[in-house]
Every structure is written in C-alpha cells, then in structure tokens.
C-alpha positions in Angstrom: 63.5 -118.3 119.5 61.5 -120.1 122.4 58.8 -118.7 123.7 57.3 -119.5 127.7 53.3 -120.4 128.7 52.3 -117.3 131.0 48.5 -117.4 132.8 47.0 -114.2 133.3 46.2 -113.6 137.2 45.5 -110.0 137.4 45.8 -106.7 136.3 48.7 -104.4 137.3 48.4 -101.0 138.8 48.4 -99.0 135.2 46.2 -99.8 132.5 49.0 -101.4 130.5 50.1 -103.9 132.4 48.8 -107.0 133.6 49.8 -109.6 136.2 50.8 -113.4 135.3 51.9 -116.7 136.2 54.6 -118.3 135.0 55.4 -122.6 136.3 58.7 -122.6 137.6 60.6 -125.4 139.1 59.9 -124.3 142.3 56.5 -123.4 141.8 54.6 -120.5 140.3 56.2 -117.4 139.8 54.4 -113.7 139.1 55.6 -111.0 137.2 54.0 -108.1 135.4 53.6 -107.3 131.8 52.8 -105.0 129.2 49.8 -107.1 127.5 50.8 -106.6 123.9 54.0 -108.6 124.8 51.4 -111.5 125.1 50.6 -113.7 121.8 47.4 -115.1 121.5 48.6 -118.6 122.4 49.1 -117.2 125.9 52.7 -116.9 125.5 55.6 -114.3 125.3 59.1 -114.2 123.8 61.9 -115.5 126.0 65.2 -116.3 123.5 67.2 -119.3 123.7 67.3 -120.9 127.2 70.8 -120.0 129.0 71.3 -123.4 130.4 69.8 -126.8 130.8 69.8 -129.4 133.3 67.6 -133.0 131.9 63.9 -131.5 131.2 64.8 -128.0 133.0 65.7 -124.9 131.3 67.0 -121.8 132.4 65.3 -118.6 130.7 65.9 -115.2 131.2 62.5 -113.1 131.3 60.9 -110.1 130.0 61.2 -108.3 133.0 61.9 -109.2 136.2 59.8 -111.0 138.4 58.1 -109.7 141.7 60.5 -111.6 143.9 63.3 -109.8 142.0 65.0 -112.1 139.5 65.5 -112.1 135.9 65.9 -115.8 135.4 64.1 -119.2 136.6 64.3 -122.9 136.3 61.2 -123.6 133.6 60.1 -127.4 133.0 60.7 -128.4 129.2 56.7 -128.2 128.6 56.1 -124.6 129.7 58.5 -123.8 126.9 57.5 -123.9 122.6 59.9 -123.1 120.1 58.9 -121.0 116.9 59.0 -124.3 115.1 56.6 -125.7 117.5 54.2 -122.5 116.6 54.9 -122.3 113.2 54.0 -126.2 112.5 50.7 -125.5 115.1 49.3 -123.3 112.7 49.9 -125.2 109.2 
C-alpha cells in the first residue's frame, strides 16, 4: 500500500470536508476530502501506483480531483510506502 503527501489549502463547502494540494507532474493539483481520510503524517491511502515512467508514478485517487480526473503523474517523493511509515515510527 503507498500512501501520497496531501497539504491542506482550505476547507470545503460542508463541515466534513476539506480542500488540499496534491504535487503533480504538472504542478499542484486540488481535490477535496473527507478529513478522517487524512493520517497524521499528512497523508492518505492511494494503493499501488498503476504505472511508472523513471521517478513518475501514476496513482489513482481518493476521489476525483476538481479538474475532473481520477488519476495524475506523482514525482517518486510525494509518494511513501507502508514500509516507509512503519520503519518511521520504530
């Protein structure tokens, strides 16, 4: 399981959601989400990246973006795997 660095950037139009950033390849990207999808390291379960290309993985999201798509080109370091975390916190 991998999970994806998100940056809170505002709140959302109900009371359970929020507004955040996500670094693209293409720059940021913003999406909203229920908070207590959120881990305290600021990040959120994404799965296993669909496809790679060098240090650029394709992730499918949560929920979609606000532009409309389910998946985006991350860079390799906006992405940790449940190894990563686990090891983190030893």
């Amino acid at each position: 399981m991998m999970r994806l660095k998100v940056e809170k950037i505002g709140e959302g139009l109900h009371p359970s959601e929020i507004v955040v950033s996500v670094k693209g390849k293409d720059g940021p990207i913003s999406l909203v989400l229920d908070p207590s999808i959120i881990f305290e390291d600021g990040t959120v379960n994404v799965g296993w990246p669909v496809a790679t290309n060098g240090n650029l993985f394709l992730i499918e999201l949560p929920r979609e973006t606000m532009n409309g798509s389910w998946r985006i080109w991350v860079p390799g370091e906006e992405l940790k795997s449940e190894e990563e975390r686990k090891r983190a916190m030893a």
